[in-house]
C-alpha positions in Angstrom: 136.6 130.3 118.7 136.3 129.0 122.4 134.4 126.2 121.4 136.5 125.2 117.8 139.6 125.4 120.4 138.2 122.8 122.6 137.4 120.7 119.9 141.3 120.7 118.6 142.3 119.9 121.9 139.7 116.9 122.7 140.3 115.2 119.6 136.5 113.2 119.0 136.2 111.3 115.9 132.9 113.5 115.4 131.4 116.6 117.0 127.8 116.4 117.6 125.8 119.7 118.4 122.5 119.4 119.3 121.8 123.4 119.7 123.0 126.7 117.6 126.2 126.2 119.3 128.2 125.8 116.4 132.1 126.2 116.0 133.7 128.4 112.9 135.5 125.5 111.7 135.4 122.0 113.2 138.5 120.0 112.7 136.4 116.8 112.9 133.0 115.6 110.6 130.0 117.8 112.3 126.9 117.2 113.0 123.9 118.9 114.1 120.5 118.4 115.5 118.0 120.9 113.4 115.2 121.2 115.8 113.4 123.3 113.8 114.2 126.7 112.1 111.1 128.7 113.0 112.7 131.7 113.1 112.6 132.1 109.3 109.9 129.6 108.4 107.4 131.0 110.1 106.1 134.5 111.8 107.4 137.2 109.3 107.7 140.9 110.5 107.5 139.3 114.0 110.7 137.3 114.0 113.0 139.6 112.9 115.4 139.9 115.4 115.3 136.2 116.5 116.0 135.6 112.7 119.4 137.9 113.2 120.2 137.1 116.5 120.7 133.6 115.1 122.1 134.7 111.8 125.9 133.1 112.2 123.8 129.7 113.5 122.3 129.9 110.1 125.5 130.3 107.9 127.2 127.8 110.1 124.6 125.0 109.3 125.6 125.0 106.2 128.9 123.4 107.0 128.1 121.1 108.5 128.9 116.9 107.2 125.1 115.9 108.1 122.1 117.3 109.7 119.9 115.7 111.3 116.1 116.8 110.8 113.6 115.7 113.9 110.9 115.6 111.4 110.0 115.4 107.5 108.4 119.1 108.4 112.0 120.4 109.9 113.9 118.3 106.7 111.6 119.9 104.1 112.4 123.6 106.2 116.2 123.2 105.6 116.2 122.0 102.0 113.4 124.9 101.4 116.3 127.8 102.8 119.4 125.7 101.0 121.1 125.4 104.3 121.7 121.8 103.7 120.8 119.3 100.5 118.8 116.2 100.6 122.0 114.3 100.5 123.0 115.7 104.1 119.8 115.5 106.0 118.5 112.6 108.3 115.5 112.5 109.6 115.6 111.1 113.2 112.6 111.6 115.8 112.4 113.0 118.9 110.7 110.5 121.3 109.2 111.4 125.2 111.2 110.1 128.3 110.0 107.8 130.5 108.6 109.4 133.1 105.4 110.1 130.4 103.3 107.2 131.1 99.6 106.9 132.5 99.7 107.6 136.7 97.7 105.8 139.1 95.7 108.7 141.1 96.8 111.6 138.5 93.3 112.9 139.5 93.9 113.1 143.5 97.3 114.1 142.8 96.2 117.0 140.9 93.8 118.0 143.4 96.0 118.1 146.2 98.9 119.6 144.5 96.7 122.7 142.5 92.9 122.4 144.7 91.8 121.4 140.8 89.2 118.7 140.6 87.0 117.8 138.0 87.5 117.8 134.0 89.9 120.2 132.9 91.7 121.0 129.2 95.5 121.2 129.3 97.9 123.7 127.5 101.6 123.3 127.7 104.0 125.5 127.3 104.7 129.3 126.7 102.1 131.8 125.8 103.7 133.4 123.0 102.2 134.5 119.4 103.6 131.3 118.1 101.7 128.7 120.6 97.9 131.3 119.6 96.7 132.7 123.4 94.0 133.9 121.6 92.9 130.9 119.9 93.6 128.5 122.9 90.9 130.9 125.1 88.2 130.7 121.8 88.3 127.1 122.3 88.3 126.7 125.6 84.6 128.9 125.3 83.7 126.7 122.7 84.0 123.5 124.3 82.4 124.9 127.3 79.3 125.4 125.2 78.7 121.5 125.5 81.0 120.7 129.0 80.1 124.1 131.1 82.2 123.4 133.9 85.4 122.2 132.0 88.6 124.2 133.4 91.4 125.0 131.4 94.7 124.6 133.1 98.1 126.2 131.5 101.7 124.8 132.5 104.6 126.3 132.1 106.4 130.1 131.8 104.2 132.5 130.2 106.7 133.9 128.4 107.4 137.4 127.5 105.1 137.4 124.6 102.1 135.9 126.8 99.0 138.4 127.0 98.2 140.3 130.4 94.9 138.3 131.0 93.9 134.5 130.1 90.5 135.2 131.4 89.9 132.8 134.1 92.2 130.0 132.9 94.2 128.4 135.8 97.9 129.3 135.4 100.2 126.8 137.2 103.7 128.3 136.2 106.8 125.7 135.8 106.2 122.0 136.8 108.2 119.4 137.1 108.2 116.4 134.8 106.4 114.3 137.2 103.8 116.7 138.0 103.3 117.4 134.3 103.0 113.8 133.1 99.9 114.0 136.6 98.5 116.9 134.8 98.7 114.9 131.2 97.1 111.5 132.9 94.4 113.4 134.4 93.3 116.0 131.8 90.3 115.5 129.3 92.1 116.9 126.4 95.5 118.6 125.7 94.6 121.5 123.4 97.3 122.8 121.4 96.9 125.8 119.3 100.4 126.2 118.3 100.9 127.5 114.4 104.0 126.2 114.1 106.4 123.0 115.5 109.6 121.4 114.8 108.5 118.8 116.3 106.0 119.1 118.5 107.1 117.3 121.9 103.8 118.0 124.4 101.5 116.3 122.1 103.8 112.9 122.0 104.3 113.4 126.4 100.3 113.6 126.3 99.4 110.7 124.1 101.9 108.6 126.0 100.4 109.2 129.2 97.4 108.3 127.6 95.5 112.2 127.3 93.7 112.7 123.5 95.1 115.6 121.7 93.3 118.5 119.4 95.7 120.3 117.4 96.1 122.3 114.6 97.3 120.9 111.3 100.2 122.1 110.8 104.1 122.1 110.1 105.0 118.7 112.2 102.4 118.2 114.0 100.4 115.5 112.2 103.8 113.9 111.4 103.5 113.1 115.5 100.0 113.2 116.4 98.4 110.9 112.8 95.2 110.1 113.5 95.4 109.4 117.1 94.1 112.9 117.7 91.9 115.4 116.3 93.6 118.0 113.5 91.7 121.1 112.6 92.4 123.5 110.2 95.2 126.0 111.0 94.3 128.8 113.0 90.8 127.6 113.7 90.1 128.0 117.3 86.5 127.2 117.0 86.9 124.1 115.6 90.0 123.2 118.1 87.3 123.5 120.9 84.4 121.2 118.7 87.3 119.1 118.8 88.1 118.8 122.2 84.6 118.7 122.9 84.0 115.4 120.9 87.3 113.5 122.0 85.8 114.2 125.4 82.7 112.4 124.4 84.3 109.0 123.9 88.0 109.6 126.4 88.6 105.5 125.6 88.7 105.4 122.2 91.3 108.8 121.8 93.4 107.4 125.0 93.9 103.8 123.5 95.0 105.4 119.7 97.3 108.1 121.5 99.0 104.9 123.5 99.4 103.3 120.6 100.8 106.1 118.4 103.3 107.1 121.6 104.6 103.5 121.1 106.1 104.4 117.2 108.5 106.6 119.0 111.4 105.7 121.2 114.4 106.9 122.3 116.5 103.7 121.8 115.2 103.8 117.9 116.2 107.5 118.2 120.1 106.4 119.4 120.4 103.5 117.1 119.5 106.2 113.9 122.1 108.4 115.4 125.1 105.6 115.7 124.2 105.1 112.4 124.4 108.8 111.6 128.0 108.9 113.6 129.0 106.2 111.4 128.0 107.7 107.6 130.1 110.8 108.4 133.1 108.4 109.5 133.2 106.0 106.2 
């Protein structure tokens, strides 16, 4: 009611949300940014109280004058659970900022900031069920079959969901954008495991700071990553590893086709699509 209020008393020709912050009623054309709806698309049993602790969001969407999907994987999501027809969905992508771009001296940086030298595999993100602990850790062995001394290096929160142990993996906590685009230009390989993306945001940051990416295939990831990375078969954490493995084999050829994939995607495409979107709801 707070937010419907403020809205009345503002008076914008649209209302934009770009999280489940929704009002009741909007007294204005509505519009909201669908990151992804994970919560019921994937995860079963699991998800259950993140599916009702964001049951109102859900109901709520469907009122809304146009939604706007950031990716065919998060489009195809909403149309699957009728929260929105074909006629109400855009699809505009997400894009990296600016600060993810390949760093002079990532390498020395890196040392200095974390004591790690030497090749290392990147993870980013939380260790929840969704982003695979388990698989991340199989390929990291696996690749170390062929690279022995390869490190693997994990940014971020763990998360409530992360596992006790990551046996031996270097665990670096929150960073910074600028220490995680040092930790993206230096790494051999960004591995991630994750089963399920709305978008999938640290595989774009890594190819534009030039890092190859092994992935699994899945949701929207190769919607981002194409083949300017290696794609294995969901789940498959052996593979993920044979696959980080080889990309470390020939780093030039995997850091030119990331570059030039990171280039598709831009955030001054991404707020010309959404003028555009503004201006459908107002005709």
């Amino acid at each position: 009611m707070a937010l419907q209020g403020d809205i009345q008393r503002i008076g914008p020709d649209v209302y934009h949300a770009i999280d489940f912050h929704l009002p009741g009623r909007s007294p204005c054309p509505l519009v909201v940014t669908l990151h992804d709806l994970i919560p019921w698309a994937w995860g079963g049993p699991r998800m259950r109280g993140e599916r009702f602790r964001y049951m109102l969001f859900l109901r709520l969407l469907r009122r809304a004058d146009l939604v706007i999907a950031v990716s065919n994987a998060t489009a195809e999501d909403a149309l699957g659970m009728h929260v929105a027809s074909r006629q109400r969905i855009r699809i505009i992508r997400e894009a990296a900022d600016r600060v993810f771009t390949p760093t002079p001296d990532a390498s020395g940086r890196v040392k200095d900031k974390w004591g790690v030298a030497g090749r290392y595999l990147l993870f980013v993100g939380a260790l929840d069920a969704r982003k695979d602990p388990h698989a991340l850790l199989h390929a990291w062995t696996t690749a170390r079959i062929t690279h022995p001394v390869l490190k693997l290096l994990i940014a971020g929160a763990p998360g409530r969901q992360a596992p006790p142990s990551m046996s031996g993996a270097i665990q670096l906590g929150r960073v910074d954008d600028e220490e995680l685009a040092d930790l993206y230009s230096a790494a051999s390989c960004l591995l991630f495991p994750s089963r399920y993306e709305g978008f999938g945001l640290p595989c774009l940051e890594a190819m534009a700071c030039g890092c190859p990416v092994a992935a699994f295939r899945n949701s929207s990831i190769p919607e981002v990553v194409d083949d300017a990375g290696m794609l294995v078969e969901d789940g498959d954490g052996e593979a993920l590893g044979d696959a980080a493995a080889a990309m470390i084999r020939d780093p030039d050829r995997w850091r030119r086709a990331g570059l030039q994939q990171a280039r598709k995607f831009s955030w001054d495409s991404t707020a010309r699509e959404t003028i555009s979107a503004y201006e459908s709801v107002l005709r």
